[in-house]
LUMNUDREN-916716 format. One line per 2 residues: number of its first residue (from 1); for each residue x negated, y, z negated of C-alpha. Coordinates in nm, 2 decimals, always signed. Layout:
NUM = X/Y/Z ~ ...
This chain:
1 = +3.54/-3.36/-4.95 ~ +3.28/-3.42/-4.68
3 = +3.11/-3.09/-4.73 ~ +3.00/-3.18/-5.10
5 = +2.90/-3.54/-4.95 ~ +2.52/-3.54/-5.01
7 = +2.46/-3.79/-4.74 ~ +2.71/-3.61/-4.49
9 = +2.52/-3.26/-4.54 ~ +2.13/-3.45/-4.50
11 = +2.32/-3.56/-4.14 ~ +2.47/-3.25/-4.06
13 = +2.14/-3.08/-4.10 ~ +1.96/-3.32/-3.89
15 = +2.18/-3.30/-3.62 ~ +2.15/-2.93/-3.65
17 = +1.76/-2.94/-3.65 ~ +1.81/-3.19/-3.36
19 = +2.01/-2.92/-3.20 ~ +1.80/-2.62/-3.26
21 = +1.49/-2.86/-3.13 ~ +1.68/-2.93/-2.78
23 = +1.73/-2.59/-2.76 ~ +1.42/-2.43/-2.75
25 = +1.34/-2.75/-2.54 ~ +1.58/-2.63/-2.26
27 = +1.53/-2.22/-2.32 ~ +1.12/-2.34/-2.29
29 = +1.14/-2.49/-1.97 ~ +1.40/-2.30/-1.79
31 = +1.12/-2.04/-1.87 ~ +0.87/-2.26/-1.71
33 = +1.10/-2.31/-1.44 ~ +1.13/-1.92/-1.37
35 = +0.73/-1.87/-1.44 ~ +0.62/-2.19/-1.21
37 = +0.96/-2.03/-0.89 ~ +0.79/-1.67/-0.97
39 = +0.41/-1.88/-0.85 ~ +0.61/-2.00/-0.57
41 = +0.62/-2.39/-0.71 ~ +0.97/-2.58/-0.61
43 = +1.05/-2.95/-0.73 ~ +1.17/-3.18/-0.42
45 = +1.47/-3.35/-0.60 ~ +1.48/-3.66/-0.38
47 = +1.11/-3.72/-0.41 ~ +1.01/-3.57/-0.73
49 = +0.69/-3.38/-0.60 ~ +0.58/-3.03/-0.70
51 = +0.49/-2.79/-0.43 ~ +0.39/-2.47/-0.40
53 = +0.55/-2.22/-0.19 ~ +0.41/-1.87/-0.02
55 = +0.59/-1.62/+0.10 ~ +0.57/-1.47/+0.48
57 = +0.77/-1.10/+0.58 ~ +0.78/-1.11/+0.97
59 = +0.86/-0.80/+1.22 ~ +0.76/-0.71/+1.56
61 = +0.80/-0.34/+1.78 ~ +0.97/-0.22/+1.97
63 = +1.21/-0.48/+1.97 ~ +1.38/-0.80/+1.78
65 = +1.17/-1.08/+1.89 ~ +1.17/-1.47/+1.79
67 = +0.99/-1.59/+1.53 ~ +0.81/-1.90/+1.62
69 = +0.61/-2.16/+1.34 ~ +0.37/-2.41/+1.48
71 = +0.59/-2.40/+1.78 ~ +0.93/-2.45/+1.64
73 = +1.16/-2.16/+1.65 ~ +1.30/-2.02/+1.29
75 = +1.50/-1.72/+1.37 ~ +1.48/-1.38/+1.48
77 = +1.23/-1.10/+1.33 ~ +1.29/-0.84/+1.01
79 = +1.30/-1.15/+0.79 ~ +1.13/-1.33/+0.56
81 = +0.98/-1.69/+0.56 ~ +0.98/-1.95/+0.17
83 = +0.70/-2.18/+0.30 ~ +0.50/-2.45/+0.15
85 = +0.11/-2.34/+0.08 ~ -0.09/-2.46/+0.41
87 = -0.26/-2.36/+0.79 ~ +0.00/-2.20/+1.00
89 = +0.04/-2.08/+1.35 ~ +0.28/-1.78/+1.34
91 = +0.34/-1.66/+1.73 ~ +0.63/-1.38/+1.81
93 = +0.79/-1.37/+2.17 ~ +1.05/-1.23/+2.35
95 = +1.14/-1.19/+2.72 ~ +0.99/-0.96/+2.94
97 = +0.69/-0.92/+2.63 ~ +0.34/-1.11/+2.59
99 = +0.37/-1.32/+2.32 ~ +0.16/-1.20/+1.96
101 = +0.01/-1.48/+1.79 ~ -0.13/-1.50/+1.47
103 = -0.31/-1.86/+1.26 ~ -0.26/-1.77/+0.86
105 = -0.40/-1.93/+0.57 ~ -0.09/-1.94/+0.34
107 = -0.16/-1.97/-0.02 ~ +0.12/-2.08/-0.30
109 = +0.25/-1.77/-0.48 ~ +0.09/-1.49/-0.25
111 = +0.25/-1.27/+0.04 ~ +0.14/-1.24/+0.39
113 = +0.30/-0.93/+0.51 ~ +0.33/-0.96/+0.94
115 = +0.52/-0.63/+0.99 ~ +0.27/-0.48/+1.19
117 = +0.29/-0.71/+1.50 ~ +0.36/-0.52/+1.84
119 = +0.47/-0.64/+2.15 ~ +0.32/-0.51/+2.52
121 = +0.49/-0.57/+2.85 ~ +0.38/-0.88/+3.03
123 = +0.41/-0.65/+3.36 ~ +0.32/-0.31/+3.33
125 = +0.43/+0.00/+3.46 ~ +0.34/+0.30/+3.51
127 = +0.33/+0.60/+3.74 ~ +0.14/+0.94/+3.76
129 = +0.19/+1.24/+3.67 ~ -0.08/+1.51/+3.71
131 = -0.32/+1.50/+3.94 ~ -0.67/+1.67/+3.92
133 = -0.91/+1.78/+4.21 ~ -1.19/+1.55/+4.05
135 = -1.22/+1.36/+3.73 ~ -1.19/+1.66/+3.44
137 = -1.46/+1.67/+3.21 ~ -1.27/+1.76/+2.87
139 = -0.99/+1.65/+2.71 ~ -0.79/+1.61/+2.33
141 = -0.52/+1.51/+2.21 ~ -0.34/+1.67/+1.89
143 = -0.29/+1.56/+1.58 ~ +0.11/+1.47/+1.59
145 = +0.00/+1.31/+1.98 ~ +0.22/+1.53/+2.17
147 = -0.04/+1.78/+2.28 ~ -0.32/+1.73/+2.59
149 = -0.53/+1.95/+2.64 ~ -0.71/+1.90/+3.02
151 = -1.06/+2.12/+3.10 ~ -0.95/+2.17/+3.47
153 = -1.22/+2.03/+3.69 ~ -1.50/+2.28/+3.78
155 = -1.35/+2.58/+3.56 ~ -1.54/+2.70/+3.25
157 = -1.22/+2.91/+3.10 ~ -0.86/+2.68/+3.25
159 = -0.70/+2.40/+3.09 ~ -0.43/+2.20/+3.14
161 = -0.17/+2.18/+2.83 ~ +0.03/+1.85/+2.88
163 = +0.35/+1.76/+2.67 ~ +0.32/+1.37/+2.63
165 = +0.71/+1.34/+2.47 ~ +0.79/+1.45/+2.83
167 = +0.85/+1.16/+3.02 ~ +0.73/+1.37/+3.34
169 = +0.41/+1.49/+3.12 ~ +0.48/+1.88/+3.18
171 = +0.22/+2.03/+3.25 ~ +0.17/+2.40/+3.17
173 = -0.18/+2.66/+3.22 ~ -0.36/+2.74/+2.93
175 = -0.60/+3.02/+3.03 ~ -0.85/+3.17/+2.79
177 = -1.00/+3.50/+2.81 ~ -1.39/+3.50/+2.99
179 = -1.50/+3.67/+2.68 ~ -1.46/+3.41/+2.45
181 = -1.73/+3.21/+2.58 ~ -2.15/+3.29/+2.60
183 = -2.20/+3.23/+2.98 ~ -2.59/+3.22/+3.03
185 = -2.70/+2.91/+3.27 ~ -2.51/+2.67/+3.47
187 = -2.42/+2.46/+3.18 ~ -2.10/+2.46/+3.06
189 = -2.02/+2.15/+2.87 ~ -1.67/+2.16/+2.57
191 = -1.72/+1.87/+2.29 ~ -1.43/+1.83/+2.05
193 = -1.47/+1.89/+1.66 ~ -1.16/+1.92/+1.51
195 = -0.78/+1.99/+1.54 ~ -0.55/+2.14/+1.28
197 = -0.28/+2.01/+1.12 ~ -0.05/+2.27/+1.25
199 = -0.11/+2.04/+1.58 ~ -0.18/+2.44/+1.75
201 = -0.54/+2.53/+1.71 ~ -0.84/+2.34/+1.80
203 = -1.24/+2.39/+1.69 ~ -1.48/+2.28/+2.01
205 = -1.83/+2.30/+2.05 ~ -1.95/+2.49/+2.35
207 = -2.29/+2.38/+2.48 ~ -2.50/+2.60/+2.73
209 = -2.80/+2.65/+2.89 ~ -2.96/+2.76/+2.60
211 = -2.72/+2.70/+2.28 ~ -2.45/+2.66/+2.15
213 = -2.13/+2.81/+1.99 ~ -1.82/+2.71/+1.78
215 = -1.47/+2.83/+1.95 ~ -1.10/+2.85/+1.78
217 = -0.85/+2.75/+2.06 ~ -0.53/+2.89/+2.00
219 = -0.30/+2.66/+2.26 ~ +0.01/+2.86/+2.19
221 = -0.14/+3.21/+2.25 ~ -0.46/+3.18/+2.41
223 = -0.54/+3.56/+2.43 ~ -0.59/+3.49/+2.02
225 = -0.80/+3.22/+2.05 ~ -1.20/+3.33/+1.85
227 = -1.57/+3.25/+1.95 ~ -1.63/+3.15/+1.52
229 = -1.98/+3.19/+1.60 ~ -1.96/+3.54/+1.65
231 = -1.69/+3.59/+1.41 ~ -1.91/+3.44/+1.15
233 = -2.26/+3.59/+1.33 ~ -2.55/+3.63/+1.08
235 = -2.50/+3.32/+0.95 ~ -2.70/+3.03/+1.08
237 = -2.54/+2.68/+1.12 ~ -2.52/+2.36/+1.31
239 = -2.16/+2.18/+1.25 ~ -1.85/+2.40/+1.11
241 = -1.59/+2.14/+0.97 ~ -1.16/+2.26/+0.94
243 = -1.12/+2.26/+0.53 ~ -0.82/+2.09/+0.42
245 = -0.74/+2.08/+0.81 ~ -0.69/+2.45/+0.84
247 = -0.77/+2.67/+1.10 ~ -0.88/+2.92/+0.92
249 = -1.03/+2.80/+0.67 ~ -1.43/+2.60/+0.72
251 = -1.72/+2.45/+0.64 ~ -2.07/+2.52/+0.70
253 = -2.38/+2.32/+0.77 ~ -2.73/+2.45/+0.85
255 = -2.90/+2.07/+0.88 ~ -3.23/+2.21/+0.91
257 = -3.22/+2.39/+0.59 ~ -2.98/+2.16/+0.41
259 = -2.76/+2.42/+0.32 ~ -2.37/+2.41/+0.29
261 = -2.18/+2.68/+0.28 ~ -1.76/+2.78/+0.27
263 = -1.57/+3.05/+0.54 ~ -1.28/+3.16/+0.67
265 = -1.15/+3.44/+0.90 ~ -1.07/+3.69/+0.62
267 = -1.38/+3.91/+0.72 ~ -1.57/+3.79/+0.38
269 = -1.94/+3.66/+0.39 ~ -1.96/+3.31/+0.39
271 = -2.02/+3.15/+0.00 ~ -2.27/+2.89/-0.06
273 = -2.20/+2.61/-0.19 ~ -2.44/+2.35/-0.22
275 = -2.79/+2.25/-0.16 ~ -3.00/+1.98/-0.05
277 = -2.70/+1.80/+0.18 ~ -2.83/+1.60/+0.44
279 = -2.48/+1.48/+0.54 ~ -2.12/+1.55/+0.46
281 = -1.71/+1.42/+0.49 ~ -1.45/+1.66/+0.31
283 = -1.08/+1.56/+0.21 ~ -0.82/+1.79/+0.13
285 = -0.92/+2.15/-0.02 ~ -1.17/+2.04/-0.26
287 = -1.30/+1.68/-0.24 ~ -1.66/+1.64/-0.06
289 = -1.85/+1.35/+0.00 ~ -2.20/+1.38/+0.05
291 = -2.56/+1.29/+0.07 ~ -2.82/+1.46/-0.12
293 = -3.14/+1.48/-0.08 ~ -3.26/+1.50/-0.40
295 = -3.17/+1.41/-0.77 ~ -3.24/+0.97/-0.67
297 = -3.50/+0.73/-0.76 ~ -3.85/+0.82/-0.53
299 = -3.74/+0.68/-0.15 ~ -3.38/+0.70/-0.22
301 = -3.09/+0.98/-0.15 ~ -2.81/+1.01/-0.35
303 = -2.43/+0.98/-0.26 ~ -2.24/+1.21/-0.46
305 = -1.84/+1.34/-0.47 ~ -1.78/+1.71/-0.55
307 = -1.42/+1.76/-0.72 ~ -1.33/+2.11/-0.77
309 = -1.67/+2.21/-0.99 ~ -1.79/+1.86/-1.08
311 = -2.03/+1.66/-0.91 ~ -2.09/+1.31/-0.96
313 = -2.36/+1.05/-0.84 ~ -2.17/+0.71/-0.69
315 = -2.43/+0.56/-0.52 ~ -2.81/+0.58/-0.41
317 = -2.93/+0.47/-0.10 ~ -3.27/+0.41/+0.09
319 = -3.39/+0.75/+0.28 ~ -3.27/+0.72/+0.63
321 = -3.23/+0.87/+1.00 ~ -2.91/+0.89/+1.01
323 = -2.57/+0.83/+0.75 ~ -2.21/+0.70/+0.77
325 = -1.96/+0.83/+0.58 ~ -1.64/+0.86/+0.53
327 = -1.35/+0.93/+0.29 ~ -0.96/+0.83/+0.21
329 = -0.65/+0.77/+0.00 ~ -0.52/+0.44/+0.01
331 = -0.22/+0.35/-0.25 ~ -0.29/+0.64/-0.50
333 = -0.70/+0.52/-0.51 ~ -1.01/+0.68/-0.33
335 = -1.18/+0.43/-0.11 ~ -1.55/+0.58/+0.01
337 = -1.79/+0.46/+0.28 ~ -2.14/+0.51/+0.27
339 = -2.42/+0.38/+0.44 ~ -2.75/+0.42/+0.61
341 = -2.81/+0.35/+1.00 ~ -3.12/+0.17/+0.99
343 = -3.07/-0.02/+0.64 ~ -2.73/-0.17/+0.78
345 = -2.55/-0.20/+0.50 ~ -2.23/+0.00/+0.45
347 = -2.07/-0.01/+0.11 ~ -1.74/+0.05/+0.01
349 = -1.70/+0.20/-0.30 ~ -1.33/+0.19/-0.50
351 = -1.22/+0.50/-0.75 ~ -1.60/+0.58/-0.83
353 = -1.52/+0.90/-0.99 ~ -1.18/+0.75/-1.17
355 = -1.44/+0.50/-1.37 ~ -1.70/+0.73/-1.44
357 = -1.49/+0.97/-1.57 ~ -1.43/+0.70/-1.84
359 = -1.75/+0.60/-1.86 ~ -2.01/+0.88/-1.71
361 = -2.29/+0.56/-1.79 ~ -2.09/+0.34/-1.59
363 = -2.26/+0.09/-1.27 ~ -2.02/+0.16/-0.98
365 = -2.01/-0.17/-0.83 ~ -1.89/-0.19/-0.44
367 = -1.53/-0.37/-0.39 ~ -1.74/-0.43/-0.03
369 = -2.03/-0.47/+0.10 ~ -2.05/-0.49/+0.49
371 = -2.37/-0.55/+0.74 ~ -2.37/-0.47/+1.08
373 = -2.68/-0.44/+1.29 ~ -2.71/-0.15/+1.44
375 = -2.40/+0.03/+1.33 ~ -2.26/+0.34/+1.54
377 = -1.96/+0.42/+1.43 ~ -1.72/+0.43/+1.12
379 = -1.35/+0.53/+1.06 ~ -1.04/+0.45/+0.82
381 = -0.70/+0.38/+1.01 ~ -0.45/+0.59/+1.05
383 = -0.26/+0.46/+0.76 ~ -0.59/+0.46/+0.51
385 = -0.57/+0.07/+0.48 ~ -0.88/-0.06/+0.67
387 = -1.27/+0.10/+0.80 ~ -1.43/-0.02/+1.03
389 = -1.77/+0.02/+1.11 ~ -1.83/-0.08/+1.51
391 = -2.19/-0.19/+1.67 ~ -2.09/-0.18/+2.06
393 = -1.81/-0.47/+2.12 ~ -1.91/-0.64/+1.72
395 = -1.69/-0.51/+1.46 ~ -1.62/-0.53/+1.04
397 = -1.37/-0.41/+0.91 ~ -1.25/-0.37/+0.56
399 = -0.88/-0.42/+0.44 ~ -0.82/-0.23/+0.12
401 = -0.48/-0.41/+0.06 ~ -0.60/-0.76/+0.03
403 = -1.00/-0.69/-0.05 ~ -1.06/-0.93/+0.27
405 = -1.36/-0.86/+0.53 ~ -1.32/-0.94/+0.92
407 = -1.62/-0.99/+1.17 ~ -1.59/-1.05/+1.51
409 = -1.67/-0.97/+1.83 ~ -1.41/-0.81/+2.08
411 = -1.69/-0.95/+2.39 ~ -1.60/-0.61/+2.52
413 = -1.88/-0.40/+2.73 ~ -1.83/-0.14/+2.44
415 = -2.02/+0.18/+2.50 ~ -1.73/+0.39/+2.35
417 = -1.65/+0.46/+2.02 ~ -1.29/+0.25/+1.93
419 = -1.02/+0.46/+1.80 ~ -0.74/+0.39/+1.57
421 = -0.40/+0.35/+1.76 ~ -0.24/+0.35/+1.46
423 = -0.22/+0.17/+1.11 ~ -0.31/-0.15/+1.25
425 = -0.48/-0.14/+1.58 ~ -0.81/-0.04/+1.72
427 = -0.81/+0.06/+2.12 ~ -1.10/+0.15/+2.34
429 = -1.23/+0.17/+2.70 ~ -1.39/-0.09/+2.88
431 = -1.52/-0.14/+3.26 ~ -1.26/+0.14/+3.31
433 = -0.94/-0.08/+3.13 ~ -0.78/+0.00/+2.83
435 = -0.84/-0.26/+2.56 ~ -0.62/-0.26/+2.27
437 = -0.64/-0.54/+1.97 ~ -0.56/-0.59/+1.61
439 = -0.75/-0.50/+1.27 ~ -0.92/-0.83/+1.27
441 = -0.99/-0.85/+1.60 ~ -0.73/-1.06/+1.73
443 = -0.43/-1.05/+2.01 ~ -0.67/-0.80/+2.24
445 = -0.43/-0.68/+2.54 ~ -0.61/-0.54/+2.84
447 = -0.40/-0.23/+3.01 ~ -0.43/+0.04/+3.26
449 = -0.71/+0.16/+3.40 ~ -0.89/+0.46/+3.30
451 = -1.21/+0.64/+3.29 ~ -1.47/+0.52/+3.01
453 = -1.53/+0.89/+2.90 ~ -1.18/+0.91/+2.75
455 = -1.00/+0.78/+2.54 ~ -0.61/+0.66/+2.59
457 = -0.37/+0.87/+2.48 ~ +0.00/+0.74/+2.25
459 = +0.29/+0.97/+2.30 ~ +0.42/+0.99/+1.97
461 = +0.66/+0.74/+1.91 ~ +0.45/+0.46/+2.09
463 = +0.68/+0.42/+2.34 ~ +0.41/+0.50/+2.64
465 = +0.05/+0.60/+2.69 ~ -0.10/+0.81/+2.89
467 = -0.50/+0.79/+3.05 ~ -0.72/+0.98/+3.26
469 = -0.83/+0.80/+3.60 ~ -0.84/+0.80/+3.96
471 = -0.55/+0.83/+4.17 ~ -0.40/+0.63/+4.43
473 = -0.49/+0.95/+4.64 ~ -0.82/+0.95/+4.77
475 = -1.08/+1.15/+4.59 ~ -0.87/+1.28/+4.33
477 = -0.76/+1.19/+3.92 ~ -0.47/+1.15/+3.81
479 = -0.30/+1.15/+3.45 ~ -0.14/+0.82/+3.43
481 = +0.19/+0.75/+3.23 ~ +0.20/+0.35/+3.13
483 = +0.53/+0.22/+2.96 ~ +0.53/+0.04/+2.67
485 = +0.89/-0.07/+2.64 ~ +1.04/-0.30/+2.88
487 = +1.35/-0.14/+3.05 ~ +1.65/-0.32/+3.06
489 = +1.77/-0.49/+3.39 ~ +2.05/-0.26/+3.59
């Protein structure tokens, strides 16, 4: 019988082994296969080379556009693009639009994620629709961007309330009681400092002849509208601050005597609550960054984060004039700017408080590091991804999601401080033309025209914008409505 054959058993067994051998063979490289498709490498069949493929989502608003690589047309937008590693041009167009255009750097195995790409009206329209005695010299928008709030022209106590999801821009009279306001002098000039979140009060600053004072605008019912520095009388400070974004609920700041202090308009005293800050940025209830102004190395301030009742040191910096900062949440991780105006250097510091909570020894090294000469101004985008710290028309900016820097220089006669647009774009005012371009500086659209002193104004589905500037009738202003989506032929 073959199975008691010694000879026939030693072959069975071999081609068994032989077997087992070409098995792991094939399981090992299908694996390889899967790891080496997962990097994005493919295998040309006909010519046997190995390449190395990236991967490119592409989408464009308001509308489906085409989808255009180094010139040649591959489909419609909302898709995704299997490419080989290399320099592409990636432009977007569609009829009636200007075209976006973008040149990436594709690498094997990594994502470029174009979803943010929007499109403006080759030929734009627009109309307007309030007009204004002179040019007004006040004006915010809320938080959710329906809201406009108008000084009326020569009037210390009228406004203008303007609803931007109207396409007419209605226009209602917000009136606020003559007591609400200190009316010694001639001077009457309203800065903005802060809106709440429930997109119905507002905090401005009030500056006189020979002051100041801190005002809660109530835009629903005026007649309940505060002057905070009287409600909060016998307690001296310089900047008041909305904590966690509430209107009743605030900050304090004496700068002269470094002293910062917690309110609200419940009657109680205001609580101090630290001191020595020079400069502060709060997020949320209970998160402050700040700089102090002792507790560093001789010549050096210290940047420190207060959460709930513990303090810790992030960062020193060189004794300045003046300090940036600012705070945010960016895919579940702190990201924190700080900086010094006349040292020019801004860092950006990643979950300080995260790693010295595991180690309270710990180095916090900077996931960035950006110079600017002269810097002015700093903000995160709406959507937390990137800062950017602006010098006039020069501009870095810092992308949290892929750890890249941009630098560039929009050429713009910049004397206004850019403002986010949204999660991707930075717009701002120059020689009276709206100027609106991407994170990193590129696809810059020019627009309607507007004054420089304000900013434009996105209704709040981005499907129009609104700015203040002269109107086609002599000697008077106008709010101007500009479309953003082209309307389809009749």
């Amino acid at each position: 019988m073959d199975f008691l054959d010694p000879i026939k058993q030693r072959q069975h067994r071999i081609r068994l082994y032989v077997g087992y051998v070409l098995m792991v063979i094939a399981i090992s490289l299908a694996s390889l296969l899967l790891v080496l498709q997962a990097y994005g490498y493919t295998f040309d069949l006909q010519t046997g080379a190995v390449n190395q493929n990236g991967l490119v989502f592409v989408d464009a608003h308001p509308e489906r556009a085409e989808v255009y690589i180094n010139g040649e047309l591959k489909g419609a937008t909302d898709q995704r693009l299997i490419m080989p590693a290399d320099r592409y041009n990636i432009s977007i167009r569609r009829d009636g639009y200007r075209a976006w255009e973008k040149n990436i750097n594709l690498l094997g195995g990594k994502v470029e994620r174009l979803v943010y790409p929007l499109l403006f009206p080759e030929a734009l329209e627009s109309k307007e629709t309030q007009l204004y005695a002179e040019k007004p010299t006040f004006s915010t928008q809320s938080p959710d961007r329906r809201w406009l709030i108008v000084r009326q022209p020569g009037a210390v106590f009228s406004f203008s309330l303007v609803d931007l999801n109207s396409e007419l821009a209605t226009a209602t009279s917000l009136v606020l009681p003559p007591s609400l306001f200190s009316e010694p002098g001639a001077r009457h000039d309203i800065e903005i400092v802060e809106w709440s979140t429930d997109n119905r009060h507002v905090v401005v600053k009030h500056v006189f002849d020979t002051g100041f004072e801190f005002v809660l605008i109530d835009r629903e019912a005026p007649e309940s509208s505060r002057n905070l520095s009287r409600v909060l009388s016998g307690t001296a400070f310089t900047d008041i601050v909305l904590r966690d974004k509430r209107f009743d609920s605030y900050y304090l700041h004496n700068r002269p005597t470094q002293t910062l202090m917690t309110a609200g308009l419940d009657g109680q005293a205001p609580t101090p609550l630290l001191n020595g800050v020079i400069e502060f940025k709060p997020h949320g209830n209970d998160v402050l960054l700040y700089i102090a102004s002792s507790g560093a190395a001789d010549g050096n301030v210290a940047v420190r984060v207060r959460e709930g009742d513990q303090i810790y040191t992030v960062k020193e910096l060189p004794v300045d004039t003046t300090y940036i900062l600012d705070i945010a949440r960016f895919s579940d991780r702190w990201y924190l700017l700080a900086g010094g105006v006349t040292d020019q250097r801004m860092y950006v510091l990643r979950d300080p408080v995260s790693v010295l909570r595991r180690n309270p020894d710990a180095q916090i090294i900077p996931a960035a590091l950006l110079r600017i000469e002269n810097p002015q101004f700093a903000s995160f985008s709406a959507n937390a991804r990137f800062v950017q710290i602006q010098s006039g028309s020069k501009f870095v900016v810092y992308d949290a999601e892929t750890a890249r820097n941009y630098r560039y220089d929009t050429g713009l006669n910049a004397s206004q401080k850019a403002i986010w647009m949204d999660g991707h774009r930075l717009s701002l005012v120059s020689k009276n033309r709206v100027n609106v371009f991407d994170f990193d500086g590129t696809n810059r659209q020019e627009l309607s025209p507007a004054y420089s002193e304000f900013v434009p104004y996105f209704n709040s589905n981005y499907t129009a914008f609104y700015t203040l500037t002269d109107s086609q009738i002599a000697g008077r202003a106008t709010l101007l409505r500009t479309e953003l989506m082209v309307k389809p032929a009749q």
